[in-house]
DRENKOL-103648 format. One record per residue (C-alpha): x negated, y, z; residue in one letter. Coordinates in steps of 0.001 Angstrom, whole numbers, padded with zeros to 6 digits, always signed. Example, Ala and Ser with C-alpha at 12.3 -4.5 7.8 and 13.67 -1.06 7.14 Angstrom:
BEGIN
-012300-004500+007800a
-013670-001060+007140s
This chain:
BEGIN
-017702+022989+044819x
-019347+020880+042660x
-022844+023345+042863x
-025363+020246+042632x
-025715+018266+040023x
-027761+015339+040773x
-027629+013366+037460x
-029616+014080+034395x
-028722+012777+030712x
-031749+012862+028543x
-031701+013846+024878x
-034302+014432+022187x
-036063+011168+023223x
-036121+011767+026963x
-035233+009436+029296x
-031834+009272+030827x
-030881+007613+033957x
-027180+006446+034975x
-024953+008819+036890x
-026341+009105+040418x
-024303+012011+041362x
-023506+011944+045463x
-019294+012605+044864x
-020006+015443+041905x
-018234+015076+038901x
-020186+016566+036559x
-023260+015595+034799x
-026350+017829+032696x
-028229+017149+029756x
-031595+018778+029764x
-033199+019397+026318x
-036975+018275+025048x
-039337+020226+026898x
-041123+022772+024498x
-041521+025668+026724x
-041932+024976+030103x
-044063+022773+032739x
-043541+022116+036516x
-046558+024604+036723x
-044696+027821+035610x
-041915+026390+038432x
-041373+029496+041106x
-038771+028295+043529x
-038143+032539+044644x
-038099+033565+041604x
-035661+030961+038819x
-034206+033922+037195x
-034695+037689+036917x
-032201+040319+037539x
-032097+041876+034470x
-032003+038269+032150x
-029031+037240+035076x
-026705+040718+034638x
-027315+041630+031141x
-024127+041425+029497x
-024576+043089+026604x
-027268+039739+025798x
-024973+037869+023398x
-022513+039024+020918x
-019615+036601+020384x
-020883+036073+017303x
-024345+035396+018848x
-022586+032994+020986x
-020647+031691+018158x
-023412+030726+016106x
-025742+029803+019309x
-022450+026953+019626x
-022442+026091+015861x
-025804+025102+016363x
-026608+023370+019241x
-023671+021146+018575x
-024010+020416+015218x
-023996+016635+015875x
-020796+016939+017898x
-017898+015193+016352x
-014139+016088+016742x
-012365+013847+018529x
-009563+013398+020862x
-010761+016740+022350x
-012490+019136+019755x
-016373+020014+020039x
-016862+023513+021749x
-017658+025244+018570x
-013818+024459+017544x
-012206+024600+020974x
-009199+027513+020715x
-007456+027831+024011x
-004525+030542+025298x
-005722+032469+028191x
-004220+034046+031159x
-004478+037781+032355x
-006911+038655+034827x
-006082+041272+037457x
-009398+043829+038132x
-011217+043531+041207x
-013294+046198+042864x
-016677+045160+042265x
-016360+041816+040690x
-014811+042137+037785x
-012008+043868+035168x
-008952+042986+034273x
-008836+041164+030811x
-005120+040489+028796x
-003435+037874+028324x
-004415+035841+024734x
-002359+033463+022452x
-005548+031965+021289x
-009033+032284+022450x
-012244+030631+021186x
-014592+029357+023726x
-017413+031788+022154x
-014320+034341+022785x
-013648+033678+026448x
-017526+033315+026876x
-018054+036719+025370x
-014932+038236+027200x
-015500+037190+030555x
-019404+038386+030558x
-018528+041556+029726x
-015584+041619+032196x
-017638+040254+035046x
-021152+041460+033731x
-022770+038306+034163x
-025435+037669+030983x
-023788+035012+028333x
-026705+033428+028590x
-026353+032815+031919x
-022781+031110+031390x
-024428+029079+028898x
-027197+027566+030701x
-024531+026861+033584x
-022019+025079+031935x
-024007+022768+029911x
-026382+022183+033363x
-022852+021229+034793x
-021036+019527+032241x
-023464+019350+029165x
-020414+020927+026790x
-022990+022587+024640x
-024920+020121+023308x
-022337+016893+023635x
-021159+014486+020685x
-018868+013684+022090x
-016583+015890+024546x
-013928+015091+027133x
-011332+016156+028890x
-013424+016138+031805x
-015939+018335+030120x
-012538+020860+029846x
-011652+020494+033117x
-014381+020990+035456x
-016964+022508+032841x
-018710+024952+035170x
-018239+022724+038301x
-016298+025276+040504x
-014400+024101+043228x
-015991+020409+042927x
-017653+019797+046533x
-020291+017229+046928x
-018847+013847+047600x
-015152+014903+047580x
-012629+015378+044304x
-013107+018464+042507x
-009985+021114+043086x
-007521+020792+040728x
-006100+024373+041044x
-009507+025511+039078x
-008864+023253+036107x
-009227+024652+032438x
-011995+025861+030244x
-011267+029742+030894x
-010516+029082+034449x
-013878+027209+035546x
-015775+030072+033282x
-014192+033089+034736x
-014179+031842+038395x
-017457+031116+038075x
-018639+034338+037002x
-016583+036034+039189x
-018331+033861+041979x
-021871+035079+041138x
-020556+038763+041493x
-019031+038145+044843x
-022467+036614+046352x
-024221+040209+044847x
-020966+042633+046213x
-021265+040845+049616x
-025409+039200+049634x
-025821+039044+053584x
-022626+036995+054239x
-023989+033668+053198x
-026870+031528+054500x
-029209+031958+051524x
-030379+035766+051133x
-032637+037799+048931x
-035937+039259+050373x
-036336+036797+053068x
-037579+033440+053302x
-034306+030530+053653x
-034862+026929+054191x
-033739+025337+051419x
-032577+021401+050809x
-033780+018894+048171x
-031322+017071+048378x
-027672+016927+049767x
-028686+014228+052334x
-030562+015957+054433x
-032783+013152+055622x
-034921+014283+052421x
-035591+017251+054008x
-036066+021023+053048x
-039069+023938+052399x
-039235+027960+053381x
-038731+029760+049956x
-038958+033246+049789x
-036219+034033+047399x
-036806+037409+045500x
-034429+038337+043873x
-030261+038722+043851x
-029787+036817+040866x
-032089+033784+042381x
-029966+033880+045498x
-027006+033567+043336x
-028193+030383+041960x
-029118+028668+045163x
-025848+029628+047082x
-023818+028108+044049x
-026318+024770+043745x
-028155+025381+047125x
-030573+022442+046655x
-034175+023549+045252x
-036287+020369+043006x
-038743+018415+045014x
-042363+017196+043455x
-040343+014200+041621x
-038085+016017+040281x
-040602+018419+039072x
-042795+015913+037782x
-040408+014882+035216x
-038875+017956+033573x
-037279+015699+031380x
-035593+013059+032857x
-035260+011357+036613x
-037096+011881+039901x
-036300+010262+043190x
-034005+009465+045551x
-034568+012951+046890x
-034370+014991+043637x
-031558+017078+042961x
-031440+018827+039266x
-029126+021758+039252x
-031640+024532+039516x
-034083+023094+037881x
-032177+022340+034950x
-030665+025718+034556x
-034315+026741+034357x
-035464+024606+031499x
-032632+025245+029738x
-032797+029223+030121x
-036090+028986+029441x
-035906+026585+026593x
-033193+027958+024809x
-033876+032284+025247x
-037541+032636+027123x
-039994+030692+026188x
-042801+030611+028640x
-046515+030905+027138x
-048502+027302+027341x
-050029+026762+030872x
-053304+027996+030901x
-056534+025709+030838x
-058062+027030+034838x
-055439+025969+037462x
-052873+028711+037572x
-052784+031105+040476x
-050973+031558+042848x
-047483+033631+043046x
-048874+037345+043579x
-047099+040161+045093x
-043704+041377+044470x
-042025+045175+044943x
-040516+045356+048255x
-039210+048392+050156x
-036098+048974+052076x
-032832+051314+050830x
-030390+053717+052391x
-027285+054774+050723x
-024715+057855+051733x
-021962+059360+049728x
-020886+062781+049483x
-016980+064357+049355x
-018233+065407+045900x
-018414+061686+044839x
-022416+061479+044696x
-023875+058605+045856x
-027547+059297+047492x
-029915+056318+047974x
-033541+056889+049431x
-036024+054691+050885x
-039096+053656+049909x
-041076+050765+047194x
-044694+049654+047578x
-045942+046405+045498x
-049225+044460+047420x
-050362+043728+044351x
-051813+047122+044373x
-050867+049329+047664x
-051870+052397+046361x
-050173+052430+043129x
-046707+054096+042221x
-043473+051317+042169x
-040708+052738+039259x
-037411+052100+040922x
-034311+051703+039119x
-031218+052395+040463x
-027594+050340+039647x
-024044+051322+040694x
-021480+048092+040302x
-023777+046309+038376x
-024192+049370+036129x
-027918+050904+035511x
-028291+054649+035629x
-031101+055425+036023x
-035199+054851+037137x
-037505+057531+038574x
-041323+056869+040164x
-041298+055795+043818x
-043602+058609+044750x
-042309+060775+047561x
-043587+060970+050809x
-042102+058879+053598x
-043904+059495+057156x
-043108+056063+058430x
-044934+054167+056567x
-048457+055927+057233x
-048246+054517+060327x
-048417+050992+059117x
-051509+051964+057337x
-049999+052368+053901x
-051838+054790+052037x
-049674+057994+049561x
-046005+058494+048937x
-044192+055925+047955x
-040462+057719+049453x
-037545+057872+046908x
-034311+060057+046969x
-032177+059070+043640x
-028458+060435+043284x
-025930+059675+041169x
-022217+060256+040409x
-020394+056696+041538x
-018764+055102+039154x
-015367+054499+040573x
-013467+055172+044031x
-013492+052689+046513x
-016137+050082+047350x
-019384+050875+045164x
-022616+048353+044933x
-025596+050204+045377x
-028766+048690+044502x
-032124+049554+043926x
-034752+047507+041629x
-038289+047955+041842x
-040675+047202+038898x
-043481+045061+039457x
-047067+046093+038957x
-049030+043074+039722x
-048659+039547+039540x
-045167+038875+040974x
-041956+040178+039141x
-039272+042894+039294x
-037719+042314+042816x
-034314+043957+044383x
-034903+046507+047091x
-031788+046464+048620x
-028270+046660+047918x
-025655+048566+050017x
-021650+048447+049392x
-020661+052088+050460x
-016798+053455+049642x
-016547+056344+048150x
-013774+058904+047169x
-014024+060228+043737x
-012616+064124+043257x
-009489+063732+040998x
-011034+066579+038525x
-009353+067425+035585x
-007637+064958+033160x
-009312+064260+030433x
-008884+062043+026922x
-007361+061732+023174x
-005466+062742+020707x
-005038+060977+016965x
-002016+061170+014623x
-000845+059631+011509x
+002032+059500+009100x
+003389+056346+007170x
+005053+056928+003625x
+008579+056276+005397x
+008313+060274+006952x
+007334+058440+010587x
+004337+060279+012070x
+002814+058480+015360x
+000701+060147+018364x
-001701+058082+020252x
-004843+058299+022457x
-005837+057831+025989x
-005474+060335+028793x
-006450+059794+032507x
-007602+061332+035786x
-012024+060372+035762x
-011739+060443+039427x
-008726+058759+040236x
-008952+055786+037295x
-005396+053958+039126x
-002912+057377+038529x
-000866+057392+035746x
-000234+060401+034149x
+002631+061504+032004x
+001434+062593+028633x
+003407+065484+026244x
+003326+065850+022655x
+004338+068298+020261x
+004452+068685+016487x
+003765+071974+014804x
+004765+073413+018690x
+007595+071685+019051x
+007701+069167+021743x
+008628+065800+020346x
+007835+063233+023279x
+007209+062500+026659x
+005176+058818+027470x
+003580+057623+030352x
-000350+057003+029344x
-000353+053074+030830x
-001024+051207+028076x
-003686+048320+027264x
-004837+050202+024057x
-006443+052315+023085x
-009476+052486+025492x
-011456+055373+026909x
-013939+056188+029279x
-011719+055630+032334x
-011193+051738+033474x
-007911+050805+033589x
-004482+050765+030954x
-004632+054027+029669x
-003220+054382+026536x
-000014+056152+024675x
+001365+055747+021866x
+004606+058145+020530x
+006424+058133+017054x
+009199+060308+015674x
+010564+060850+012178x
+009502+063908+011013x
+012006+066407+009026x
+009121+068902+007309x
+006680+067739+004588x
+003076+069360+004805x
+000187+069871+007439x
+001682+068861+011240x
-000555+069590+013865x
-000333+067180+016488x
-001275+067976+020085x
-000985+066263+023744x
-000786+067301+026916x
-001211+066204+030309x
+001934+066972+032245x
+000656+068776+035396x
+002282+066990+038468x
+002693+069914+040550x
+004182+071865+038184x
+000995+074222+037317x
-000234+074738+033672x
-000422+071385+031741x
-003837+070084+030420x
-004384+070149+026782x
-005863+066851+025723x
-006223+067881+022285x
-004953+068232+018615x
-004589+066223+015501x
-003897+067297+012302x
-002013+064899+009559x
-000112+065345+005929x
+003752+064465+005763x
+005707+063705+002884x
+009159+063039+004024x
+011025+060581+001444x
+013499+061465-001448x
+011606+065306-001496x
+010638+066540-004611x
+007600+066258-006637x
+005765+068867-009025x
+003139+071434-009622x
+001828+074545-010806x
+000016+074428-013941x
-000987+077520-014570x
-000855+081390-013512x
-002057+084210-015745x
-001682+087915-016451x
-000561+089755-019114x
-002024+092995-020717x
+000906+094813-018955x
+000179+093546-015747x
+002859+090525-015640x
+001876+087478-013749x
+003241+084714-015295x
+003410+081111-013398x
+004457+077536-014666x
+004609+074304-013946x
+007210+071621-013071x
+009177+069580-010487x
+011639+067089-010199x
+013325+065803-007166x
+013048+062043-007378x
+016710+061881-005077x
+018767+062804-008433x
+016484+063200-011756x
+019548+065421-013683x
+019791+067807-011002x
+017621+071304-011994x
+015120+072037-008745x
+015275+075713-007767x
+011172+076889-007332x
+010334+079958-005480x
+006942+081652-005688x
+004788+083529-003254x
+001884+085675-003345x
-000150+085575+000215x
+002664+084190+001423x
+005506+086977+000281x
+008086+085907-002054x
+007920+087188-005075x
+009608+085336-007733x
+011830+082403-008085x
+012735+079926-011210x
+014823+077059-012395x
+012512+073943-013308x
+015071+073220-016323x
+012556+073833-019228x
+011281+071428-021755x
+007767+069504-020282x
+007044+067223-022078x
+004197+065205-020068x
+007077+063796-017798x
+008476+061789-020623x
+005086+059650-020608x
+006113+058908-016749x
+009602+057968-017620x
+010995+061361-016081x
+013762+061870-017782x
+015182+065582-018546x
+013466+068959-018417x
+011673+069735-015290x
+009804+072543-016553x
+009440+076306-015030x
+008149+079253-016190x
+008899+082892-014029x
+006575+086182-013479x
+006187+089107-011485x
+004343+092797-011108x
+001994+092931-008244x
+001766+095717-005932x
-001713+094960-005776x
-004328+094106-007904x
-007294+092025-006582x
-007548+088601-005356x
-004336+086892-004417x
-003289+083375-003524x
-000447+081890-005332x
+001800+079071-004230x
+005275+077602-005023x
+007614+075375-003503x
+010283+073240-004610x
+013692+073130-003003x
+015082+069808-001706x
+018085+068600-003622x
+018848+064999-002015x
+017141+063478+000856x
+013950+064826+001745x
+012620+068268+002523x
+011293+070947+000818x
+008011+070319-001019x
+004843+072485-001800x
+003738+072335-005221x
+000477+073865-004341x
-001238+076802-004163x
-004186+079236-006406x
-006246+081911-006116x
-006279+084595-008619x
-007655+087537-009387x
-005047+090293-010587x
-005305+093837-011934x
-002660+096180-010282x
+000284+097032-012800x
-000285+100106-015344x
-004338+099617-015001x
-006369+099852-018499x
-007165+097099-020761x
-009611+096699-022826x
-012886+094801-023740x
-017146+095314-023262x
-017313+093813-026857x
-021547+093985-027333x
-024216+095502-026078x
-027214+094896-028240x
-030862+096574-027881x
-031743+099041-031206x
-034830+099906-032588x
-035649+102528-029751x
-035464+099797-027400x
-032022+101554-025881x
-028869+099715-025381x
-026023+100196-027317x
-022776+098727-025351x
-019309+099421-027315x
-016108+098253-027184x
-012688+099262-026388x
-010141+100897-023529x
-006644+102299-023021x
-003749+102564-020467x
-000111+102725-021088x
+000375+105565-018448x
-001020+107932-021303x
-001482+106488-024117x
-002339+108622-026456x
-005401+109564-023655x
-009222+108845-023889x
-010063+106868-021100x
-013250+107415-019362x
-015656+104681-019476x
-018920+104104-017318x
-021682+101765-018320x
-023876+100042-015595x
-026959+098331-015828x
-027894+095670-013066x
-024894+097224-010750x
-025982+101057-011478x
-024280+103533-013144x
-026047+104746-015854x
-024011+105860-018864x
-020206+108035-018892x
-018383+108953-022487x
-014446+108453-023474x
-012724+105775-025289x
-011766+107860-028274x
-013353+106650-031969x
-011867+104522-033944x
-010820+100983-033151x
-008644+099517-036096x
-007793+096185-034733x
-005901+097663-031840x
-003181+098892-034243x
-001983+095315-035431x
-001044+095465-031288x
+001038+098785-031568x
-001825+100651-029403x
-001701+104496-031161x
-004589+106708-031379x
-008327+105839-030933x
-009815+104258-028040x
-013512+102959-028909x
-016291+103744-027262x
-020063+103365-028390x
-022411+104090-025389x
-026264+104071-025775x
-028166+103959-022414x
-031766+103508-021644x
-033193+100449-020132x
-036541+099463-018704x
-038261+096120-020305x
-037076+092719-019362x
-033674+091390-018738x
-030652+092949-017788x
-027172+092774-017064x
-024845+095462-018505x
-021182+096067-017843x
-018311+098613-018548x
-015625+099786-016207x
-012669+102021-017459x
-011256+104831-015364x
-007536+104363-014130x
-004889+106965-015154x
-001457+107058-013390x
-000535+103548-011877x
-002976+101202-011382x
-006507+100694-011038x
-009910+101020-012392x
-010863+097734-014286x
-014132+095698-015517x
-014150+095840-019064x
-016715+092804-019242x
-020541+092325-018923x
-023716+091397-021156x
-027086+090349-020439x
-029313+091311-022900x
């Protein structure tokens, strides 16, 4: 592979110097130096962990813009500038600890496949960045070619030989190379450069130039130097910006200055000669795994910098931090080196998938060095299967179809497939097979569902899924959904109003129309908490529909004696004449008097010159009704007055009421305000009834 790159192109006014490179391809362009000197150089340390993994660093937006404007001055040509580059992409299979599978695409942006293959790999974006324009200089060209295209991260171009043409293509050099950097962390003793230990490292590919120890500190520096394994000599460093010597090689170091350049500026070197690299965390790490699927690491984290003090330790599973706790148990062994306290951790965690598992442990510097790897340990572990868990949504299009879809899968066992059920208001409606790309959950892998059926009843459908239960036990419910159907053709309407007469009647109206045949006459029925108790024609005169363009009467009006009096919920429904299904028109709540219970009216209640109140008004009740009723006056909620209904009340007469039923009843009330009502006394059917209240 082409992993050295021994040319550099200068830009921003820095000198350039004509392709040198020993059989590589590819060629860098390192930008003007504004952060940076050959003093802040640290040959075991190019690169922390955390800048080398992180992911999340970049949005592809971030990455779009950060491509909009470092090639600003690039022109379209016969191949477009990176910013405009669209490309289809292939599907990528998932590998155990290296990376996930991502879908096929039509048409990808380069900030797309940048974004998308960082997250799928976990390598920074930032980290892609700096490598392909150290390679090929693709970020910051004017003027791009297809060689740029082809062999942009220089994977699978060897020193001195032709680069391999099986790992041509934008998306392939970028993906293989990220998926490269995970293999040398999944598997960091098989090659000849190592974390934690000092490795002879090259200058330069002829090795006449000759090599140094470096103590390389870190994963993600490892990384770097197995993929370019040639480290910048004096020259080299001498001239950040340009050429060396015959001995210089450039990769690393121009990764370097442009990380550092372009995310991590470095503060200016300081005026006393800077000191020398201090101390680094170092410790060593054991993993085990339990049947339960717990992963256990302990060993133990001192930094030199200062031996006494307490290393934080942060622990990652497949590239994946959980979580940090305080190096500060004991651990015998190391008292007899003379180490002074407890510097012994024991961290557990769940791991995060079956199979292979990366274990590694982090320490945080204290001193003067940096954040240094532990250890990392691949251990396989078998998850328990556990329950199924995942989703359930649901929604209905104005065609009558209603769709189920979600995610279902087993946490410990991401590769089964399980065999979702749904039902609709109970019923079961489908059976799918949760292996779909979409939607995602909190299980890797394809699985998603999707169902849809045409659904016969308008209203409220609860939706629900189940996971069908393999050996034949109780399924597992995932979950409900609730959505609104109105099935096509079904008729339209509602109630206006419902009211009571003084006999007790309650009287509804309202109207509907069934939009499958406008002459037909749509038969209503009516229900009080959920009884039927009345039913209509809606074949009356309403005139409001006319204003819609509704032609004929849709109009009902229809009534009914309640059993009951008190509060009562209302509703009618329209039957389906055409296509369609039967439609609510809606519901009310009402309060209702039983039938045969008094009327009547609290008509004042006014103070009088004794400071009394004097409440009158007027009650009677068809079951005798030539009868006083008893009235009872309360003030604030207490009884405090009785008398009969039985002086004089003209008015009622125009109404055909015989007899006398007013009442006049003083009461005494403390100072302030009040709040005074009248209740008449039931006789025969019926019930008592509020006459009305006052506050005076």
């Amino acid at each position: 592979m082409a992993f050295v790159v021994i040319t550099a192109i200068g830009v921003s006014g820095l000198p350039a110097a004509a392709n040198a490179s020993q059989g590589s391809t590819t060629t860098t362009v390192t930008p003007a130096l504004t952060s940076v000197t050959a003093a802040d150089w640290n040959a075991g340390m190019i690169i922390s962990d955390a800048d080398f993994y992180d992911y999340r660093a970049l949005t592809e937006s971030d990455i779009q813009t950060f491509l909009n404007t470092k090639g600003a001055r690039c022109v379209n040509g016969v191949m477009p500038c990176l910013r405009s580059y669209v490309t289809p992409t292939p599907a990528t299979v998932a590998e155990q600890g290296l990376c996930n599978a991502m879908p096929a695409t039509s048409a990808s942006t380069a900030a797309q496949i940048i974004a998308r293959v960082a997250a799928a790999c976990r390598i920074s974006p930032k980290t892609i960045l700096a490598m392909i324009q150290k390679e090929s200089a693709i970020v910051t060209t004017t003027n791009p070619t297809a060689s740029m295209y082809r062999t942009t991260a220089g994977f699978g171009c060897p020193d001195f030989k032709a680069c391999d043409t099986a790992y041509y293509g934008f998306f392939n050099q970028i993906y293989r190379m990220a998926r490269q950097f995970q293999l040398y962390t999944l598997r960091p003793t098989s090659y000849g450069i190592q974390a934690g230990r000092d490795n002879a490292i090259l200058y330069h590919p002829n090795t006449a130039c000759g090599s140094s120890k470096v103590f390389v500190k870190n994963q993600a520096t490892a990384n770097l130097y197995i993929y370019t394994p040639f480290q910048p000599n004096a020259a080299s460093l001498a001239n950040l910006g340009g050429t060396g010597d015959s001995c210089s090689a450039y990769g690393n170091r121009n990764f370097w200055v442009l990380f550092n350049s372009w995310w991590t500026p470095t503060p200016p070197p300081p005026v006393t000669p800077a000191p020398s690299v201090g101390f680094s965390p170092r410790g060593d790490l054991t993993v085990s795994a339990a049947p339960t699927g717990d992963i256990t690491a302990t060993g133990w984290a001192i930094d030199e910098s200062d031996i006494t003090a307490t290393v934080t330790v942060t622990l990652t599973i497949n590239g994946k931090t959980i979580t940090s706790k305080p190096a500060n148990g004991p651990f015998a062994p190391l008292a007899f080196y003379g180490v002074p306290g407890d510097h012994g951790f024991t961290i557990s965690a769940k791991a995060t998938s079956t199979g292979a598992n990366e274990v590694c442990v982090i320490g945080t510097n204290i001193g003067s060095g940096a954040d240094a790897t532990i250890g990392c340990r691949s251990i396989s572990v078998t998850l328990p299967k556990g329950d199924p868990i995942g989703t359930v949504t649901a929604a209905a299009t104005s065609a009558g179809v209603m769709t189920a879809s979600g995610w279902a899968a087993y946490p410990g066992s991401p590769s089964d497939v399980v065999t979702v059920k749904v039902t609709d208001n109970g019923a079961l409606v489908a059976t799918v097979s949760a292996n779909s790309a979409a939607p995602t959950g909190s299980v890797s892998g394809n699985h998603g569902y999707a169902a849809s059926w045409t659904v016969k009843d308008n209203g409220a459908h609860t939706v629900c899924g189940f996971v069908v239960n393999p050996s034949g036990g109780a399924d597992t419910a995932l979950g409900c959904a609730k959505a609104d159907v109105v099935v096509p053709g079904s008729p339209q309407g509602a109630i206006r109003a419902v009211t009571q007469d003084s006999v007790g009647w309650v009287i509804v109206t309202g109207w509907s129309f069934d939009p499958s045949d406008y002459a037909a006459a749509v038969a209503v029925t009516v229900t009080m908490n959920g009884q039927i108790v009345a039913s209509a024609t809606a074949s009356q005169p309403f005139t409001d529909l006319a204003y819609y363009g509704v032609p004929g009467n849709h109009g009902f009006l229809t009534g009914f004696l309640p059993n009951t009096g008190g509060a009562a919920t209302i509703c009618a429904s329209a039957v389906n004449v055409g296509p369609g299904a039967n439609q609510s028109l809606g519901c009310t709540t009402v309060t209702m008097s039983a039938p045969g219970s008094p009327i009547g009216a609290q008509v004042s209640a006014v103070r009088d010159a004794t400071g009394r109140v004097v409440v009158s008004g007027w009650a009677w009740d068809q079951n005798v009704p030539y009868s006083p009723l008893t009235v009872m006056v309360t003030v604030d909620g207490v009884p405090v007055g009785f008398g009969l209904a039985r002086t004089p009340y003209p008015a009622l007469a125009f109404y055909g009421i015989p007899g006398d039923h007013g009442y006049r009843q003083p009461v005494t009330v403390t100072s302030g305000t009040h709040s005074v009502c009248t209740f008449a006394f039931n006789q025969g059917p019926g019930e008592n009834r509020l006459l009305g209240c006052t506050v005076v």
